[in-house]
MDAnalysis code that builds the backbone (N, CA, C; Angstrom):
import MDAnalysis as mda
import numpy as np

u = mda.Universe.empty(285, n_residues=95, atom_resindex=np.repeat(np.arange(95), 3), trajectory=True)
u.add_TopologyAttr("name", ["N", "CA", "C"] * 95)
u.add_TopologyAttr("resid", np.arange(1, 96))
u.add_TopologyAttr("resname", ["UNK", "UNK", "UNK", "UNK", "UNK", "UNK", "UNK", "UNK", "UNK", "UNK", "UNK", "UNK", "UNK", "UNK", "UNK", "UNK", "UNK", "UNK", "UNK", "UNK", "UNK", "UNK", "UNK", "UNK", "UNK", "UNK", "UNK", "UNK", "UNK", "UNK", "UNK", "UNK", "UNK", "UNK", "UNK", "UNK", "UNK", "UNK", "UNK", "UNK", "UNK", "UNK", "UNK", "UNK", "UNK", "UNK", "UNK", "UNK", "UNK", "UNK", "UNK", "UNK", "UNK", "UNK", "UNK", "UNK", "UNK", "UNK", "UNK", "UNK", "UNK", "UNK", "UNK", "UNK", "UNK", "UNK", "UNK", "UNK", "UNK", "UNK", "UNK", "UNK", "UNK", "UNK", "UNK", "UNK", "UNK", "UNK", "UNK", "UNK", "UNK", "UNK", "UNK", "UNK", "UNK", "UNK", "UNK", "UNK", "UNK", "UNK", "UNK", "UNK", "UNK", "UNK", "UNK"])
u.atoms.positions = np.array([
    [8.833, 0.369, 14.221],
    [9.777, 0.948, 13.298],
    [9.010, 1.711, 12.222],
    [9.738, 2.854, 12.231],
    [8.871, 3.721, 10.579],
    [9.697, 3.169, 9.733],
    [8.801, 3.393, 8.524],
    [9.044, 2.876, 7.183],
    [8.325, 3.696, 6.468],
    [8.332, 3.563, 5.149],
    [8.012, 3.930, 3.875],
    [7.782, 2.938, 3.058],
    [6.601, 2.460, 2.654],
    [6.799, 1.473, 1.906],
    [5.783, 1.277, 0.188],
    [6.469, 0.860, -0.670],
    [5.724, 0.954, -1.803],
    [4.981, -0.348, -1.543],
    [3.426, -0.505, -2.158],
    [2.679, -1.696, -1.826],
    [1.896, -2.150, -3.025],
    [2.044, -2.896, -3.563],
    [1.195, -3.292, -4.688],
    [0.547, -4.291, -4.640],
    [-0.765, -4.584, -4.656],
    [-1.785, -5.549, -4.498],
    [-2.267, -6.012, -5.982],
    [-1.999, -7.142, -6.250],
    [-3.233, -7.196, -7.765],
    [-4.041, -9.001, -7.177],
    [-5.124, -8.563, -7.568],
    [-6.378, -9.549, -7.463],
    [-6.117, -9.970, -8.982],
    [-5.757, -11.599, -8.638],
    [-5.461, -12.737, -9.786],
    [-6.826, -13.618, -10.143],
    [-7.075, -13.601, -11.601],
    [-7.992, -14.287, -11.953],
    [-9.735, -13.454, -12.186],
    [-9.177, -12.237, -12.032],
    [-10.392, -11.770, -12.235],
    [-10.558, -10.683, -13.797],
    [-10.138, -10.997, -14.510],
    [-10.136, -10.730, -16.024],
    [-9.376, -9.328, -15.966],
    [-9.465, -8.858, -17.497],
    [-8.323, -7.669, -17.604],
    [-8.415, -6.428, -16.854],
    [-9.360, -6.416, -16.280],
    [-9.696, -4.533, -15.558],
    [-9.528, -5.353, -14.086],
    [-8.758, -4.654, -13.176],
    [-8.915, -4.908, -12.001],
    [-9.425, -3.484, -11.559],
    [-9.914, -2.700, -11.891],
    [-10.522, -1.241, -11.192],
    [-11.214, -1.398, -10.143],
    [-12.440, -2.094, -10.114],
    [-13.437, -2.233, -9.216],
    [-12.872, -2.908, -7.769],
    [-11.707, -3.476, -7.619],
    [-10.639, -3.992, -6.756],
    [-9.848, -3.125, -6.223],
    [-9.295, -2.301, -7.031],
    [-8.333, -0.905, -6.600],
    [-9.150, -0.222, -5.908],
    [-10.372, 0.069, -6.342],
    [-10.843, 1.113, -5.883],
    [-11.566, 0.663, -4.131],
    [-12.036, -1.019, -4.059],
    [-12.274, -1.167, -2.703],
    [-10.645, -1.178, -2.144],
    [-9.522, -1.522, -2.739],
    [-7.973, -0.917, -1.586],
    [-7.673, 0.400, -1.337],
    [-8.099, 0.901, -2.307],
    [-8.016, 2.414, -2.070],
    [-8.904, 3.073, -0.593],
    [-10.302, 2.426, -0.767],
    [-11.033, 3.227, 0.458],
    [-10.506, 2.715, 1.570],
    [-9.976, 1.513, 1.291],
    [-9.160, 1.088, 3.037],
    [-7.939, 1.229, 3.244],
    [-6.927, 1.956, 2.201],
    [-6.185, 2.630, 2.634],
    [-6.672, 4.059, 3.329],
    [-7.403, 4.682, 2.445],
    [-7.804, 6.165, 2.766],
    [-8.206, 6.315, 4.260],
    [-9.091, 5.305, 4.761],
    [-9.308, 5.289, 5.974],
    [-8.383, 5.194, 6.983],
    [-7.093, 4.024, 6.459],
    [-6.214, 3.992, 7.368],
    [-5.835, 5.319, 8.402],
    [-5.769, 6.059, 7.801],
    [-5.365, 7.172, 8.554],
    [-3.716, 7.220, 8.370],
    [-3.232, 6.184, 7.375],
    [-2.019, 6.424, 7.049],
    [-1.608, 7.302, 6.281],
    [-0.332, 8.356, 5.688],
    [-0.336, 8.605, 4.896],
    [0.047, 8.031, 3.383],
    [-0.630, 8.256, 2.953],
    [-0.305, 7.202, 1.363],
    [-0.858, 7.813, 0.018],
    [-0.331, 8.004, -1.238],
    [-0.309, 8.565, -2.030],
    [0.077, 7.388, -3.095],
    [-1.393, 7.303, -3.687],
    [-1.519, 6.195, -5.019],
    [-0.350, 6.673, -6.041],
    [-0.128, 5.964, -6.900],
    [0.586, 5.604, -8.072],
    [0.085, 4.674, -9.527],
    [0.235, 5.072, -10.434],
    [-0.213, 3.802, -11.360],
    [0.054, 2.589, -10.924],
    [0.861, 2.204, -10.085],
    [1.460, 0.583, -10.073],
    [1.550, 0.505, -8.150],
    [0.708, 1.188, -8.100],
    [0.362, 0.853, -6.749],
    [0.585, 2.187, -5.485],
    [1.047, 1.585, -4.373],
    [0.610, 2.860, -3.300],
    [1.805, 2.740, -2.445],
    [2.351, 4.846, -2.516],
    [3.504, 4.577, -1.189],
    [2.444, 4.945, -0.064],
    [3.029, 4.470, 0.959],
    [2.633, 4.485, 2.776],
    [3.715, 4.508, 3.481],
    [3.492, 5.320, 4.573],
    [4.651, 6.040, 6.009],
    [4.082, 5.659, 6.584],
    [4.140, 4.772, 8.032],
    [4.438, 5.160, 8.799],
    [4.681, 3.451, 9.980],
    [4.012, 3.246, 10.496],
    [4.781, 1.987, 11.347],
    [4.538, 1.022, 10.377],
    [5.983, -0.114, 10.681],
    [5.568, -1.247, 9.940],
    [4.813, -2.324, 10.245],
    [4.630, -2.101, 11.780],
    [3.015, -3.524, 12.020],
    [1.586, -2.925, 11.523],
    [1.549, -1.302, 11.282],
    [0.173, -0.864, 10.907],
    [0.399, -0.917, 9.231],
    [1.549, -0.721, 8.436],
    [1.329, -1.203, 6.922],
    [0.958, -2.689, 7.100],
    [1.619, -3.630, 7.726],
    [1.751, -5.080, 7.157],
    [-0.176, -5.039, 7.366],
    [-0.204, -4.862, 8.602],
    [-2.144, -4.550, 9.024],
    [-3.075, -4.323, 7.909],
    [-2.334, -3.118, 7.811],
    [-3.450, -2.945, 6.318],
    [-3.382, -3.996, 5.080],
    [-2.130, -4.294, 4.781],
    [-2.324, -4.851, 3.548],
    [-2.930, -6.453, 3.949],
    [-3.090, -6.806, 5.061],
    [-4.158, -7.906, 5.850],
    [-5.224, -7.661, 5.342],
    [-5.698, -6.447, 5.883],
    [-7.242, -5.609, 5.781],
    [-7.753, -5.677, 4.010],
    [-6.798, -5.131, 3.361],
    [-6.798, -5.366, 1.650],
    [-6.838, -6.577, 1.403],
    [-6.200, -7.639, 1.805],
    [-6.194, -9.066, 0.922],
    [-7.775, -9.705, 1.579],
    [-7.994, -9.689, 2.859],
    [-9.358, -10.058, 3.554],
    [-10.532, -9.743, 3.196],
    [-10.566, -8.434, 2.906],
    [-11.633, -7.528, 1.391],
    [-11.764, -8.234, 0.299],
    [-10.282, -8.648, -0.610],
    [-10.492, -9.008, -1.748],
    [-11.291, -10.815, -1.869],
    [-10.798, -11.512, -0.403],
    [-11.309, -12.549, -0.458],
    [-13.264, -12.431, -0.131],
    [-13.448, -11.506, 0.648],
    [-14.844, -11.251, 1.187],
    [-15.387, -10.811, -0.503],
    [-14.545, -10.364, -1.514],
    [-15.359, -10.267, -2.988],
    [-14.900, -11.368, -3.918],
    [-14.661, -12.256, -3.296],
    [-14.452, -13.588, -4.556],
    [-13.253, -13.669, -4.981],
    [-12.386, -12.947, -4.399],
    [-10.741, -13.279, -4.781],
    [-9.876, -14.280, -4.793],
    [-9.810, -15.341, -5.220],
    [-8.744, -16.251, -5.072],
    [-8.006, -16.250, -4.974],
    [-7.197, -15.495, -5.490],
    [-5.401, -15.358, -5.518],
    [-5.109, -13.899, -5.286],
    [-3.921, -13.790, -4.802],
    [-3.951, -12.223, -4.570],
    [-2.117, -12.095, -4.872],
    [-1.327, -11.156, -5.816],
    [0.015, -11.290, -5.567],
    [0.305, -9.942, -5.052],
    [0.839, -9.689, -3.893],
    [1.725, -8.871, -3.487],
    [2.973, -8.134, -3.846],
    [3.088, -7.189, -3.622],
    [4.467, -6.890, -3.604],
    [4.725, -5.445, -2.770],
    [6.299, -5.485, -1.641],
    [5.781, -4.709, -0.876],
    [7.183, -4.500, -0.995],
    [8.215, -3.559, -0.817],
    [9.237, -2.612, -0.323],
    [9.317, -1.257, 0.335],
    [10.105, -1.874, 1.235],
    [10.468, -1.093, 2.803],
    [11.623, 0.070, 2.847],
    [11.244, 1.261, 2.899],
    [12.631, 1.199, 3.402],
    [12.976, 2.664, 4.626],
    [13.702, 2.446, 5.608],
    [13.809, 2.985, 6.415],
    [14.610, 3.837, 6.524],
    [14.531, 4.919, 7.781],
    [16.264, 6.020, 8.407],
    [16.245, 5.499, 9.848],
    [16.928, 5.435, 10.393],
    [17.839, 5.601, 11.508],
    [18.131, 6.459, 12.260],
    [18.995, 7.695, 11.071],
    [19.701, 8.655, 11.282],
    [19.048, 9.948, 11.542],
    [17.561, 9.841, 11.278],
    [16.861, 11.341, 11.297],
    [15.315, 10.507, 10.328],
    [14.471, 11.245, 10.950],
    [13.171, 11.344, 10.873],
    [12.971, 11.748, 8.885],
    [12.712, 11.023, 8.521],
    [12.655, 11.461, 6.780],
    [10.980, 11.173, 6.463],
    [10.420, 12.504, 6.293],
    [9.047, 11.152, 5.244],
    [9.034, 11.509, 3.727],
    [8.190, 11.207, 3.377],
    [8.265, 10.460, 1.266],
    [8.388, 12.050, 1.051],
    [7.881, 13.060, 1.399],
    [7.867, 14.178, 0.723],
    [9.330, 14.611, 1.026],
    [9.856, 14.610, 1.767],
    [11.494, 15.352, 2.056],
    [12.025, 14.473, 0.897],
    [12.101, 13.151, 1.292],
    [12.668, 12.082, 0.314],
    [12.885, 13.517, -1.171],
    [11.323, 12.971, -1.756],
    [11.536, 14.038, -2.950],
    [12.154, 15.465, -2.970],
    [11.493, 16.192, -1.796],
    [12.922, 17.248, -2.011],
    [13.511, 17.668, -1.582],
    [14.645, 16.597, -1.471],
    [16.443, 16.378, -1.077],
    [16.425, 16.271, -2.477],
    [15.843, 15.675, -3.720],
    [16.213, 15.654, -5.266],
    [15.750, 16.580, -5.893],
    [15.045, 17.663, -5.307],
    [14.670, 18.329, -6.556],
    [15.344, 20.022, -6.661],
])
């Protein structure tokens, strides 16, 4: 199934800057070969939903391989049916 999904990862317990964390999710998104386009509060991604859930595997497995203990998620989905949509049409059908 395609999807679209917003994904937010934060690495818990590792003091006020999480940068050095973003920036190892970032290179393993980039690689994905998905398309995905960062945000302050995290990252949208298109395209199947067993290769997002995959990645964000690939991200939490990273953060533990750097000393991560806790990791909170947050992920929303959302799909068409009716016709082929990706994030950029999304935006302009509104603009």
């Amino acid at each position: 199934m395609r999807v679209a999904a917003d994904l937010c990862i934060v690495p818990m317990g590792v003091g006020p800057s999480v940068s050095p964390y973003v920036r190892e999710i970032k290179a393993i998104i980039e690689a994905s070969g998905l398309t995905a386009t960062m945000h302050p509060n995290g990252t949208n991604i298109e395209g199947e939903l067993r290769d997002i859930c995959d990645l964000a595997e690939r991200c939490e497995a990273r953060l533990a391989e750097l000393g991560v203990q806790r990791t909170f998620f947050t992920m929303i989905f959302s799909t068409r049916r009716d016709k082929q949509q990706s994030m950029a049409d999304k935006l302009t059908a509104v603009s």
